[in-house]
C-alpha positions as CSV (number, residue, x, y, z in Angstrom):
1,X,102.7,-22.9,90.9
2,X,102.7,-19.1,92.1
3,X,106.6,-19.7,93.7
4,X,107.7,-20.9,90.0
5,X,106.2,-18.0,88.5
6,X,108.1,-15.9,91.0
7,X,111.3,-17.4,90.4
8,X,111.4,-17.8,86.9
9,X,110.5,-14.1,86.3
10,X,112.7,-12.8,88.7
11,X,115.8,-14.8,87.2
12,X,114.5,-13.2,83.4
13,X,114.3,-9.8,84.9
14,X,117.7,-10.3,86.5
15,X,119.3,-11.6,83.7
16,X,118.1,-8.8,81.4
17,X,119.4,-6.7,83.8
18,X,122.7,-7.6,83.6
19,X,123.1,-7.4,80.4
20,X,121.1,-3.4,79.9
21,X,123.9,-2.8,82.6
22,X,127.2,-4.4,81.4
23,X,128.1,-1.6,79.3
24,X,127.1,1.1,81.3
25,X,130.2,3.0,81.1
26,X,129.6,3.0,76.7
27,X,126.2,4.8,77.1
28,X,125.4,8.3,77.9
29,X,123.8,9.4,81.2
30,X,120.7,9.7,79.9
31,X,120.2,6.5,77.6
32,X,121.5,4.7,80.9
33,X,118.9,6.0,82.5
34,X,116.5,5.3,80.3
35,X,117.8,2.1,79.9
36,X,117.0,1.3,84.1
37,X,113.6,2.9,83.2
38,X,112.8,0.5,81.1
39,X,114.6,-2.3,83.2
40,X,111.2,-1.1,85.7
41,X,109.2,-1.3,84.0
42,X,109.1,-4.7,82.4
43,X,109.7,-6.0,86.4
44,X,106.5,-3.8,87.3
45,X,104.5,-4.7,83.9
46,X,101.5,-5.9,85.7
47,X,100.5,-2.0,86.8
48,X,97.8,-1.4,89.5
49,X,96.7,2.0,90.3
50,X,97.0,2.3,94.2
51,X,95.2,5.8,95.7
52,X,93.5,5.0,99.3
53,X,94.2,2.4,102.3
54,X,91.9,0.1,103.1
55,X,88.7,0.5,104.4
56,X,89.7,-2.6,106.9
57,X,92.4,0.0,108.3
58,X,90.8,2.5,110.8
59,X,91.7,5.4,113.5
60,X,94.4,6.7,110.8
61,X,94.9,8.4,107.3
62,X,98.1,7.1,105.4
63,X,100.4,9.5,104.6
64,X,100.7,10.1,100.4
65,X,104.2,8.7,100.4
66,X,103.1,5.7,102.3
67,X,99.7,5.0,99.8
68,X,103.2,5.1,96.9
69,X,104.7,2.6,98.9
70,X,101.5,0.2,99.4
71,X,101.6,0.7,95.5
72,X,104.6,-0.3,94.9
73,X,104.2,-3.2,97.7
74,X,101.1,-4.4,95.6
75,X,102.7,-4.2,92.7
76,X,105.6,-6.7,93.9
77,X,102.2,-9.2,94.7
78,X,100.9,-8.4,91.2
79,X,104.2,-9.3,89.2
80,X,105.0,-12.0,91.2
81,X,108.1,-10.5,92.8
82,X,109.8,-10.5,96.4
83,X,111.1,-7.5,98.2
84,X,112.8,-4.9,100.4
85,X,110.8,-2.1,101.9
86,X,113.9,-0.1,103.1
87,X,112.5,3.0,104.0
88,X,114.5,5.1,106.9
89,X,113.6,4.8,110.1
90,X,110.3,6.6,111.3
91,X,108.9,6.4,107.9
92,X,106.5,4.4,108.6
93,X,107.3,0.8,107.5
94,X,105.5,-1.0,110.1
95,X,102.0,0.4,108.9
96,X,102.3,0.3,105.4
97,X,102.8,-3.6,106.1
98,X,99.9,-3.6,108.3
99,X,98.2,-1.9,104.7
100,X,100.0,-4.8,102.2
101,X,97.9,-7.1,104.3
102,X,94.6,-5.2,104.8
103,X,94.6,-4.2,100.8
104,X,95.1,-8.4,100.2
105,X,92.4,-9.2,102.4
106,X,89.8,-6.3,100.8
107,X,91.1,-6.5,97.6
108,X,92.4,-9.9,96.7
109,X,90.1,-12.0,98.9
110,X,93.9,-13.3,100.4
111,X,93.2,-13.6,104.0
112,X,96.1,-15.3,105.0
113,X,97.7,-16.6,107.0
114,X,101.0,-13.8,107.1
115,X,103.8,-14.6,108.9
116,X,105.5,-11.5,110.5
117,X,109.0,-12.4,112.4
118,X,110.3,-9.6,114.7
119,X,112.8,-9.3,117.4
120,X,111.3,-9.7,120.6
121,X,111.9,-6.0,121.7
122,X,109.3,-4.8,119.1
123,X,106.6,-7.9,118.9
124,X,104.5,-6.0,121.4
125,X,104.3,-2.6,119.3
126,X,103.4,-4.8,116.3
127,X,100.5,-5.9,118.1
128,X,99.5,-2.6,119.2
129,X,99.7,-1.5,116.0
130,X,97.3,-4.2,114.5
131,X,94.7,-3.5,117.5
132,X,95.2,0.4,116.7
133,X,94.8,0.4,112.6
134,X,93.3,-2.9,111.8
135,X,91.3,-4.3,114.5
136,X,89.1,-6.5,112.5
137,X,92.4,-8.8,111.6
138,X,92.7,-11.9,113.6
139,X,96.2,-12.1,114.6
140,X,98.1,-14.3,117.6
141,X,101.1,-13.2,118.7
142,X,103.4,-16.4,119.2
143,X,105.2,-15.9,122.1
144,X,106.3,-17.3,125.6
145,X,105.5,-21.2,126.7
146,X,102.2,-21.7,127.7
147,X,101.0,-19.0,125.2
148,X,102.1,-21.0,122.4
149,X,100.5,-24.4,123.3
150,X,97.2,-22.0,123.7
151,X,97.8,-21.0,120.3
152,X,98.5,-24.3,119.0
153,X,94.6,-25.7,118.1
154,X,93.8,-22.5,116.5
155,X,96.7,-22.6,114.2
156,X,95.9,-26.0,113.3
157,X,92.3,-25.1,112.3
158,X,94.2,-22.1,110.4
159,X,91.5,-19.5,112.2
160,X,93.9,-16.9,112.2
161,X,95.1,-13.9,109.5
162,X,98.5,-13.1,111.1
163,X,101.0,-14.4,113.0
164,X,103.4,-12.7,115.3
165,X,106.4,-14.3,116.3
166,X,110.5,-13.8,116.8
167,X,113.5,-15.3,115.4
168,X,113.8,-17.4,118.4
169,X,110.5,-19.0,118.0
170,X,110.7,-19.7,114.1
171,X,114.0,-21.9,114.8
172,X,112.9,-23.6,118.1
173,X,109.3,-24.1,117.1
174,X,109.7,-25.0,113.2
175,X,108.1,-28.6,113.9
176,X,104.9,-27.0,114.9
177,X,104.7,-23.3,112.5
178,X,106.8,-24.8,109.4
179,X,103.7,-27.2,108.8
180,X,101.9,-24.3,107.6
181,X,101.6,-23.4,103.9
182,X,102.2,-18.9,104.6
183,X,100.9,-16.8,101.9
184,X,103.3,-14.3,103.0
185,X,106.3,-13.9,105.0
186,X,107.7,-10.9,106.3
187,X,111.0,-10.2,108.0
188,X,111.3,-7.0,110.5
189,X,114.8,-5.5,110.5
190,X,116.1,-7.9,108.1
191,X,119.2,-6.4,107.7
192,X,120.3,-8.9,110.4
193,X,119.9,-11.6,108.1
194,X,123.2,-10.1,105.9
195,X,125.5,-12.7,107.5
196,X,125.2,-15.0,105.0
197,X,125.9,-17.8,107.8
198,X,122.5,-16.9,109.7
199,X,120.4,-19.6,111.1
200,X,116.9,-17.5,110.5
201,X,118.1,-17.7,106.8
202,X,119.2,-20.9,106.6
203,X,116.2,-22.2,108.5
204,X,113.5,-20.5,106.2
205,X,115.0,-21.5,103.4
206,X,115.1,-24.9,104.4
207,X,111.9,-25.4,106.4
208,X,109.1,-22.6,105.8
209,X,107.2,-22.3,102.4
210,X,105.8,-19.1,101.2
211,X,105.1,-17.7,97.9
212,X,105.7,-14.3,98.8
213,X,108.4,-12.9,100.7
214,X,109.5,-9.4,102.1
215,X,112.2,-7.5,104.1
216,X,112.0,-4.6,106.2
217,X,115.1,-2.7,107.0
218,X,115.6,0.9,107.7
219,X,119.6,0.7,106.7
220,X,121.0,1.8,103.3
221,X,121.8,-1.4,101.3
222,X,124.6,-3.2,101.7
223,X,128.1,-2.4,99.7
224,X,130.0,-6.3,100.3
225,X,128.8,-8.9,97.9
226,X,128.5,-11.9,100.5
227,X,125.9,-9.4,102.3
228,X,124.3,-8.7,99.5
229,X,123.8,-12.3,98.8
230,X,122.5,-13.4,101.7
231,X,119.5,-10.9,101.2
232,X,119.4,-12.1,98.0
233,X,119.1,-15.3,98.6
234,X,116.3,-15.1,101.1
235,X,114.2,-13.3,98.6
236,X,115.0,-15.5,95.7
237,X,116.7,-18.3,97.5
238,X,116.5,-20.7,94.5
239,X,118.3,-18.2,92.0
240,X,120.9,-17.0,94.4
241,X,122.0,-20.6,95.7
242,X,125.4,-20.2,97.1
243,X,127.7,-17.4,97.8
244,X,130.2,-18.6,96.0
245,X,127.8,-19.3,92.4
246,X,127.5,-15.7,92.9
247,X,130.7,-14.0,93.2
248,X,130.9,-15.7,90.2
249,X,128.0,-15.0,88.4
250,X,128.7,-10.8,88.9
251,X,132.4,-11.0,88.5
252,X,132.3,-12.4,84.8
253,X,132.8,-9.4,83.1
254,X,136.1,-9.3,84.5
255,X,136.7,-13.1,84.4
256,X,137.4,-13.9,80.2
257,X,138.4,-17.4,81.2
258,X,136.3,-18.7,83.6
259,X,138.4,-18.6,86.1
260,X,138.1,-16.9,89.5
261,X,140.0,-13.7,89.5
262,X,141.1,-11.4,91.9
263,X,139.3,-7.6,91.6
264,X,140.7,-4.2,92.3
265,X,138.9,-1.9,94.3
266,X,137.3,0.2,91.0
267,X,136.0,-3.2,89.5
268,X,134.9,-4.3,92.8
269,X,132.8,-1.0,92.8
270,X,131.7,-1.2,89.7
271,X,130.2,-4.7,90.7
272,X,128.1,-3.1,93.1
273,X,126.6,-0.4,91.1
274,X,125.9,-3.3,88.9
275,X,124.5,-4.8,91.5
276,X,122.7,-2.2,92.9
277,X,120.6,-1.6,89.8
278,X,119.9,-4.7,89.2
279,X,118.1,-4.7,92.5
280,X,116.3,-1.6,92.0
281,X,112.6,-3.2,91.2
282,X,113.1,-5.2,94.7
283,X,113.9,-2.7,96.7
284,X,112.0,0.9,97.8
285,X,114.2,3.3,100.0
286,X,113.2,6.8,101.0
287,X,114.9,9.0,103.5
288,X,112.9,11.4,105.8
289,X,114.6,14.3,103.5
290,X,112.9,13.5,100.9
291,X,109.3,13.4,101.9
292,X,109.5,16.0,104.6
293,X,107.1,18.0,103.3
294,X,104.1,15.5,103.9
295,X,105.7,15.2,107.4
296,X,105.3,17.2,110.7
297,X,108.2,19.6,111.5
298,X,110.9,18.6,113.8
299,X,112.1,21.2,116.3
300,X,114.7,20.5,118.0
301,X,116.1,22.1,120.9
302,X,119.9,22.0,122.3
303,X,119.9,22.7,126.1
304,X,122.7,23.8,128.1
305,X,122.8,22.9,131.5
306,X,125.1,24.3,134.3
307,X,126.6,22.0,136.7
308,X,125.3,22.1,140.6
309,X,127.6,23.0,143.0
310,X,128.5,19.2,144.0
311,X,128.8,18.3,140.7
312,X,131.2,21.4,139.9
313,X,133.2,20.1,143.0
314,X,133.0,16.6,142.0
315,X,134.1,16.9,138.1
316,X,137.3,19.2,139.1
317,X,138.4,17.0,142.3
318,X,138.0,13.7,139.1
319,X,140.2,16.0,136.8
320,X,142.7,17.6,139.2
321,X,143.5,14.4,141.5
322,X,142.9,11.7,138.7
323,X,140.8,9.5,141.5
324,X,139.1,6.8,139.3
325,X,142.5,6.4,137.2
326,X,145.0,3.3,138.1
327,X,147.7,4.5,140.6
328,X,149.8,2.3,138.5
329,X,149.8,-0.7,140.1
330,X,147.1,-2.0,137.4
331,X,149.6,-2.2,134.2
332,X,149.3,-4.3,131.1
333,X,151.9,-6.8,130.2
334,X,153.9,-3.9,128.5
335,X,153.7,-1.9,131.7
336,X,151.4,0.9,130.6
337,X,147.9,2.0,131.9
338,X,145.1,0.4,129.6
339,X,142.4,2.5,127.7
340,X,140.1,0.4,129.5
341,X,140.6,3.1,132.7
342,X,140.6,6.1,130.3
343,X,137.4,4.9,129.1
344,X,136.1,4.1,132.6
345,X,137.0,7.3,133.5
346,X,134.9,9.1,130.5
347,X,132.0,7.1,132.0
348,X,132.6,8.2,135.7
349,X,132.6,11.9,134.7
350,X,129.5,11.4,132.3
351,X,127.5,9.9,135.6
352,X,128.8,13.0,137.7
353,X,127.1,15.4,135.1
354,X,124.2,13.1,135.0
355,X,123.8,13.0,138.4
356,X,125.9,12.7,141.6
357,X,124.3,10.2,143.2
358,X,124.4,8.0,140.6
359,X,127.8,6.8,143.0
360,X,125.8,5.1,146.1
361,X,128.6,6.4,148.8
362,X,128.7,10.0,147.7
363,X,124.4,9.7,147.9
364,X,125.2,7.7,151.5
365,X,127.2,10.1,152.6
366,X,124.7,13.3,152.2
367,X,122.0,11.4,152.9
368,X,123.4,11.2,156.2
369,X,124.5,14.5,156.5
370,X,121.4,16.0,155.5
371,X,119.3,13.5,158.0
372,X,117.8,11.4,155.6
373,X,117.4,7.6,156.5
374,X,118.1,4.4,154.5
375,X,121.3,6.1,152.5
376,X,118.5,8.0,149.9
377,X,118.2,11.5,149.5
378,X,114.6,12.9,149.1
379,X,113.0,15.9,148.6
380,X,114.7,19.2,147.4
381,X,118.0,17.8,147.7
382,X,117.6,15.6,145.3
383,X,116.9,17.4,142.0
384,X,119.2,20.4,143.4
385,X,122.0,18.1,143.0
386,X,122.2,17.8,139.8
387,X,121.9,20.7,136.9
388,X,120.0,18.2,134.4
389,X,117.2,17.5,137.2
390,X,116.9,21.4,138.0
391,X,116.2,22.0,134.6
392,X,113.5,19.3,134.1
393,X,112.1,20.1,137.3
394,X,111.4,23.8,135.7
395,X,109.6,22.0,132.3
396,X,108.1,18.7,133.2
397,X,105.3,20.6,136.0
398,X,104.1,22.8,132.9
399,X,104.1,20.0,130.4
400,X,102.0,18.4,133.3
401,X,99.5,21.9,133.5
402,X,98.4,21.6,129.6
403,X,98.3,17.9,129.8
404,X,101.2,16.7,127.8
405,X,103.0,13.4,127.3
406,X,106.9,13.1,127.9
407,X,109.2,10.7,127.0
408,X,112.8,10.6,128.5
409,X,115.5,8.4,127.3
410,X,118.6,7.6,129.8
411,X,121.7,5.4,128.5
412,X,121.9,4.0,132.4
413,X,119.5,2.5,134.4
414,X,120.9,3.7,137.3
415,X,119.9,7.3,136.5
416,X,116.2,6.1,135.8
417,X,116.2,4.9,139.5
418,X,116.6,8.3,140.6
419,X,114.4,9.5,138.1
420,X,111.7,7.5,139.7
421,X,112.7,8.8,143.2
422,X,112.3,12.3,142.0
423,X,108.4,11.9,140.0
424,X,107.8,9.9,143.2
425,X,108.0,13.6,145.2
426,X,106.7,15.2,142.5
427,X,103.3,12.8,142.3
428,X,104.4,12.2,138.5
429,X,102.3,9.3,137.2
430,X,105.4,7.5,135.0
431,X,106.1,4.1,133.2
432,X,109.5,2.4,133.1
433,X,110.5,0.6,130.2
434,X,114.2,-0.6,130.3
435,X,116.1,-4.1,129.2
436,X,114.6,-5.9,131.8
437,X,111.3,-5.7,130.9
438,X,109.8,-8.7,130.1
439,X,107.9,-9.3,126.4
440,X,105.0,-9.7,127.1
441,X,104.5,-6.3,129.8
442,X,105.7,-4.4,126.6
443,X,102.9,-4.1,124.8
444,X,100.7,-2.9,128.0
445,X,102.9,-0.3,128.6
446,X,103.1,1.0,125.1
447,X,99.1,0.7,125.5
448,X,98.9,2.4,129.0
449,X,100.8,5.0,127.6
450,X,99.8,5.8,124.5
């Protein structure tokens, strides 16, 4: 049975390991790093030479450092092993699963089914990016109530190569998608699964069989052992049992007796590097840094921009007269003013150089002094009132002219309302895409957009 074979050389890999690594402070740099080359190797024995995508993956060309990691994704399915692709954000980590699964289907005749799991906030740019690079694979994104009983004969008759679906759905739903047998399961941003008390885990463990299994995380690995576990024992569930069963296991060094002993911070640290390279055949991380080369350059631009009038008016009236701060008769128990109002105040001064009419009576109030109705302020008056929106109104109309894309991130809602109210005069054609948005709109906007 191919989850034996994956467990029993796993726990022979990890137990050589540990040993090539207990004496790592006797060896010389060099013989210790042979030593972890060699510790590699025997994990990645089975080799497979790995130089194109897919020709089942279309409208896009990996990038060379994303063909090295579909190699070394392949080779995890050739030796049997379970990993952690923990490449840095923007690397890319979405697509070169989307090319684990294509090169399977081409080149191992293993066409499912995959089981993705996703937070709900990216589920719809998964599916995009299925329909975009690999259009030909039948997937069903598992979402929402009545989609889900639609989805329900067709999972039965197993008609399917991928399955989308969240960590909500594989706990509530586990009666109906734990019946399948996956080839593959695959957990986005599983760095959430590092409380070694989550559900997900416990629940997948329990419930869900799969032969394969693989993370995705774009956050460096963990440095407390209970975290470490629990990623651990997801991948390898039946070697990495209990939390406890592994303190134990990487503190024996330090325990001659058998008994549990308390670690000092160096030996505690010298755990982790232990543990750390013991991991290294599971795990491929690379930071933008390091493959920059094959990737466009960033240019980034710092814009200062002068306050408006009001806003000037506004900030010093906030700094000189303290208006948003207690006036003392909100104290704590010990009679003082809380940081919650300094903090409050931080935020009131941060919407003023946003923009002023972010406050609804200060917009009121000039709406009606400037003759508008309804208490909104249109027109002219409404980018001139704030520095930020002069300045875009200078950029965005010749981004517009050579037929360029924009996107604009706000921390507060509010200010995207009157970003609305302002392409509204301007005849900007805009999407909004904010918490509120439900699931499955998502993916049309990402679509619409892109």
């Amino acid at each position: 049975d191919s989850d034996d074979v994956s467990e029993v050389d796993a726990r022979h890999i990890i137990e050589n390991a540990k040993q090539d690594v207990d004496d790592e402070y006797g060896v010389s740099q060099a013989l210790a790093h042979r030593g972890l080359q060699s510790y590699y190797a025997v994990a990645h024995a089975v080799t497979e030479r790995v130089d194109k995508q897919s020709t089942l993956m279309v409208n896009g060309v990996l990038k060379q450092y994303q063909i090295k990691g579909l190699e070394w994704l392949v080779s995890l399915y050739n030796n049997n092993l379970n990993g952690i692709l923990a490449d840095e954000m923007g690397l890319g980590k979405t697509i070169q699963t989307i090319a684990l699964i294509t090169y399977l289907m081409e080149h191992k005749r293993i066409n499912g089914p995959f089981l993705i799991i996703v937070p709900l906030s990216t589920l719809s740019n998964w599916a995009y990016e299925f329909d975009k690079w690999a259009p030909s694979v039948v997937k069903v994104s598992y979402k929402a109530s009545t989609a889900r009983r639609a989805f329900v004969p067709q999972l039965r008759s197993g008609k399917f190569n991928v399955l989308l679906t969240t960590y909500e759905y594989i706990i509530k739903d586990k009666h109906i998608l734990a019946k399948i047998r996956w080839k593959y399961m695959i957990v986005d941003e599983g760095h959430r699964m590092k409380n070694h008390h989550c559900k997900l885990t416990q629940v997948l463990n329990t419930h869900y069989v799969a032969p394969r299994r693989l993370l995705l995380t774009g956050t460096p690995l963990q440095n407390k052992l209970p975290e470490l576990w629990a990623l651990l024992n997801f991948l390898l569930p039946t070697i990495f049992k209990s939390c406890s069963t592994f303190e134990q296991w990487f503190n024996a060094p330090f325990a001659m007796t058998g008994e549990k002993v308390d670690l000092n911070e160096e030996e505690t640290i010298l755990i982790i590097r232990r543990l750390h390279k013991v991991l290294r055949p599971f795990l491929l991380r690379r930071l933008k840094k390091e493959v920059e080369a094959q990737l466009p350059e960033k240019v980034e631009y710092v814009i200062k921009c002068d306050m408006s009038a009001l806003q000037r008016v506004l900030y010093r009236h906030m700094q000189a007269k303290g208006v948003l701060l207690t006036d003392g008769s909100e104290k704590d128990k010990k009679g003082k003013g809380g940081t919650k109002t300094l903090m409050n105040t931080i935020m009131q001064l941060r919407k003023i150089c946003n923009h002023p009419y972010m406050f609804q009576h200060i917009e009121e109030s000039f709406s009606e002094h400037l003759g508008f109705t309804g208490g909104i302020v249109q027109g002219l008056d409404l980018y001139r009132a704030s520095g930020k929106f002069e300045l875009l109104d200078r950029i965005l109309p010749k981004l517009r002219a050579t037929n360029h894309k924009v996107l604009l991130f706000c921390q507060m809602t509010s200010l995207m309302t009157i970003m609305e109210d302002y392409f509204a005069y301007r005849g900007f054609k805009y999407l909004r895409l904010d918490g509120t948005t439900k699931a499955e709109d998502r993916g049309m906007l990402l679509k619409t957009f892109n």
